[in-house]
N, C-alpha and C positions, 0 to 999 in steps of 0.2 A: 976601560976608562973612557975611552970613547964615545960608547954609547949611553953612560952615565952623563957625559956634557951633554952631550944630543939631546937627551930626555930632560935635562936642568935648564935648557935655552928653546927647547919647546914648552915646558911650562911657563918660564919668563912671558916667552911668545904670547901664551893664549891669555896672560893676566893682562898683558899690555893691549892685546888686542879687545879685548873687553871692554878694557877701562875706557879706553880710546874711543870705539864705539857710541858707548855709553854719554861721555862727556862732548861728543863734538857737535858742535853748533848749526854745522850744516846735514842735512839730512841724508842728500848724495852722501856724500863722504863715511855718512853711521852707516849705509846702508853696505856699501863699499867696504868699510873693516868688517861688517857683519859677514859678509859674504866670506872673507879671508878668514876670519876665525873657525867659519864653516869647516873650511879648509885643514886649517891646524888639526882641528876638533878629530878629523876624519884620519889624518895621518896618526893622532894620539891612538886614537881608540884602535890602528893598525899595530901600533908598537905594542900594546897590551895583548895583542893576537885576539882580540878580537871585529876578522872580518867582514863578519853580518853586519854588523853594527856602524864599522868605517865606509860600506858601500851605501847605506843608507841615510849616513848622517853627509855626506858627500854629494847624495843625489839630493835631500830634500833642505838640512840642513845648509850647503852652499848653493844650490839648485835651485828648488821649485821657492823656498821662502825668500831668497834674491829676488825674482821674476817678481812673486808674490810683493814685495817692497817697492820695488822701482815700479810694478802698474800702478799702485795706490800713488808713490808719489807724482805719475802722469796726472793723475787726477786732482792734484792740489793746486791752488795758485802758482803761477809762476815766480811771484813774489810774495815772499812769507815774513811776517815779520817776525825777527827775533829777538826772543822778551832776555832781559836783561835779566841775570840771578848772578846772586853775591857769593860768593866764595865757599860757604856754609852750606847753599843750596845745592850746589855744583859738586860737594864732598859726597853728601846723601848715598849716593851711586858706588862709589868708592867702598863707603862703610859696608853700604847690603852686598856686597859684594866679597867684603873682608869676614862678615860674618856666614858669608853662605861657604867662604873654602872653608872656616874651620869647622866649620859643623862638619863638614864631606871628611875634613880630617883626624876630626874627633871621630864620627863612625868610620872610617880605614883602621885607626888605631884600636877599635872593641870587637875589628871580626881574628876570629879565631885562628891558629898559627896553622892550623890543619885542615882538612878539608873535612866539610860535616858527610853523614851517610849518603845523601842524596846523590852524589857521583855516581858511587857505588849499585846503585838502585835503577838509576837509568843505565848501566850499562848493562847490569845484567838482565831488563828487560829490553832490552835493544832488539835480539832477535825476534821479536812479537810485533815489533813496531810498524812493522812494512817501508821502513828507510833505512839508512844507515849512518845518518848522522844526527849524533847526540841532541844538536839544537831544533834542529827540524822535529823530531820523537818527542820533544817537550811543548811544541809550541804546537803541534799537530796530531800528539796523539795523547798523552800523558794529562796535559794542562792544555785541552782544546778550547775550555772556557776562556782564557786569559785572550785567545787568536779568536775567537767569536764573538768578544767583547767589544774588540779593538775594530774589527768591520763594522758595528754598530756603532761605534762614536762618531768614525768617519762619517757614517752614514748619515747621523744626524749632525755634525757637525756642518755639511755640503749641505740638509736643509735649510739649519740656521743659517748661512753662507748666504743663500739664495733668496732668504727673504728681505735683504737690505742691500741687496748690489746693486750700485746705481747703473746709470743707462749706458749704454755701450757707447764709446768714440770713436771716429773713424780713423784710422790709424796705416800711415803708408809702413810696406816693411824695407827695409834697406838691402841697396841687390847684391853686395856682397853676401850678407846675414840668411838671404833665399839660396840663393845657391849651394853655402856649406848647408844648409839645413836639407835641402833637398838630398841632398850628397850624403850625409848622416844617418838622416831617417832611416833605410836598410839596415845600416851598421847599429843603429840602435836596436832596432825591431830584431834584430841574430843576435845579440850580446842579450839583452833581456831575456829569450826563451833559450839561452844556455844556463843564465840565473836559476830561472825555473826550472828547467830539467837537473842540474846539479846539483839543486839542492836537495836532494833526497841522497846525496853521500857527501857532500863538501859544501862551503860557505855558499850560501844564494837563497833563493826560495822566491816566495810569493812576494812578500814585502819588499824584496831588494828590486827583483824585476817590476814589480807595476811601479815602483819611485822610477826607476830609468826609463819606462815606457811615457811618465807621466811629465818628466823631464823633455824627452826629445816630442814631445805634441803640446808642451807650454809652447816650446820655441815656433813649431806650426803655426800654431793658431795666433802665435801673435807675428808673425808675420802673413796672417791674413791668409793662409793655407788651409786651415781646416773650420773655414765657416759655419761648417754643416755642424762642430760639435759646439750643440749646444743643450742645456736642459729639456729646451722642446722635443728636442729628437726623442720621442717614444722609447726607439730601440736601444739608445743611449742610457733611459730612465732603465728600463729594464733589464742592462747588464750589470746598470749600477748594484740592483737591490738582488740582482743573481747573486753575489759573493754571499750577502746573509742567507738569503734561500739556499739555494743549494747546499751551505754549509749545516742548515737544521735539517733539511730533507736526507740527508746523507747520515745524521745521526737518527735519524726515525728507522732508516733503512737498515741500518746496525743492528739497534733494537731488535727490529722484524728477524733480520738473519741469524741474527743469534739463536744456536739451538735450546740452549738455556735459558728463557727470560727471566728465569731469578736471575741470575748469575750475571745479569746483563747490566752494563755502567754506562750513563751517557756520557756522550761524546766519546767513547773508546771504541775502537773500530778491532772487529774479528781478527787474527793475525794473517789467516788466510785472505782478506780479503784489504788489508791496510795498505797494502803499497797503493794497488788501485783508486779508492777513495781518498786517499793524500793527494795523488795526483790530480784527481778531479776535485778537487775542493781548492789547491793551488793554482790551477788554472783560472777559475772562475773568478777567486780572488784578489789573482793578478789582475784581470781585464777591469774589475771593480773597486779595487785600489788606485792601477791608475787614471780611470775615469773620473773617480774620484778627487783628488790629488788637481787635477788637469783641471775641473771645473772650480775646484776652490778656488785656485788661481786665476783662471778667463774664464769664470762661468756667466758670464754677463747675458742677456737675452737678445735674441736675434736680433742684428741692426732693422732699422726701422726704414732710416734716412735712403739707405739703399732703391727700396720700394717707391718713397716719394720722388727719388732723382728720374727714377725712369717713368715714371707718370709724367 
């Protein structure tokens, strides 16, 4: 009974914090609930037991798209004016909002009381997988297109990004905000490649590690710590576009080692040889996710002003 109130006063939660969002006038403030809905969002999706999902919607969801918020609002007037709407207007929000839970509730109510074969199918190829856990063998081995897709949008998602980011500002960091950051940074850089490494038998993986790698180097680099990362860096450019490469070179390599080339499927990796190339293709993907990720947020181009002060 308990955990039925619990679960009835966090959905309250995430409706109010929506709404609230959505309807308030100051933009701190939406950006503020947004960030704490993050929050709910993250502990919801723990209560469903699913952990991939709540460490990622945690990192980027209350994380990086916070950061992401508040730099854009650094860069707006300091004083904005706010346009007046009538009550009507103000509802709008409200409604698409009423109509977007029940549609989610109308599809809850047409899936099925049982679970369809697909369970069943991924476990029993589980031992071919070269992991051992369920999610990882789908996202990594199974359905590698859907994880190969998703590096390409980013990918292009950070070019489009990059062709309309305005000019850099200079920006002091605050010496409490350096020091925990300083302090963290490790504890980040160890908890992230434990993500990575575990996930190949329990919740974690590529995705979860490069959000929290991409999380603790927003906080750097806006405190003015990680100057150097910026799209000019060459070697930056090229770890970025590693997660795609390496992830098609690794399916070429499949291909080739397959003793069967009929028999041979892309993106499915040998069973002999699938732990290994999971792991190599999560690595890579991490370091490229969160480069990724970190430059959407402050991918601005090299201060300039810097250059002129010392002239």
């Amino acid at each position: 009974m308990s955990l039925l109130l619990f679960d009835a006063v966090l959905c309250l939660l995430l409706l109010v914090l929506a709404l609230a969002s959505m309807l308030s006038r100051q933009l701190a403030h939406a950006v503020m609930l947004y960030i704490a809905f993050g929050l709910m969002m993250a502990l919801a999706w723990a209560r469903l037991a699913a952990p991939d999902l709540a460490l990622a919607e945690a990192a980027i969801g209350a994380g990086l798209t916070g950061a992401l918020c508040f730099s854009a609002l650094a860069r707006q007037q300091l004083h904005i004016t706010a346009v007046a709407l009538s009550w009507p207007q103000r509802l709008w929000p409200a409604i698409f909002v009423v109509l977007m839970l029940s549609g989610i509730l109308a599809a809850l109510l047409q899936l099925p009381p049982v679970a369809g074969p697909l369970p069943g199918v991924v476990q029993t190829e589980l031992a071919n997988s070269g992991v051992s856990h369920p999610v990882t063998a789908v996202l990594l081995n199974f359905r590698s297109w859907d994880t190969l897709l998703e590096l390409v949008v980013l990918l292009l998602a950070l070019l489009g990004a990059l062709q309309v980011v305005p000019k850099a500002k200079q920006t002091a960091g605050w010496s409490l905000s350096l020091g925990w950051s300083r302090l963290l940074a490790p504890m980040v850089i160890l908890v992230a490649g434990y993500l990575l490494w575990a996930g190949a038998s329990q919740p974690g993986g590529a995705f979860q590690a490069g959000a929290l790698l991409a999380a603790g180097a927003v906080v750097l680099r806006l405190n003015q710590q990680l100057n150097w990362l910026s799209w000019r860096n060459l070697w930056l450019r090229l770890l970025v576009v590693a997660g795609v490469v390496v992830f098609v070179l690794a399916a070429l390599l499949a291909l080739w080692l397959t003793p069967d080339h009929v028999d041979a499927v892309w993106l499915r990796w040998p069973p002999l040889l699938a732990g290994g190339i999971i792991l190599l293709i999560e690595v890579f993907a991490t370091l490229a996710i969160a480069l990724t990720l970190t430059l959407l947020v402050v991918g601005e181009p090299a201060q300039q002003h810097n250059r002129t002060e010392s002239v």
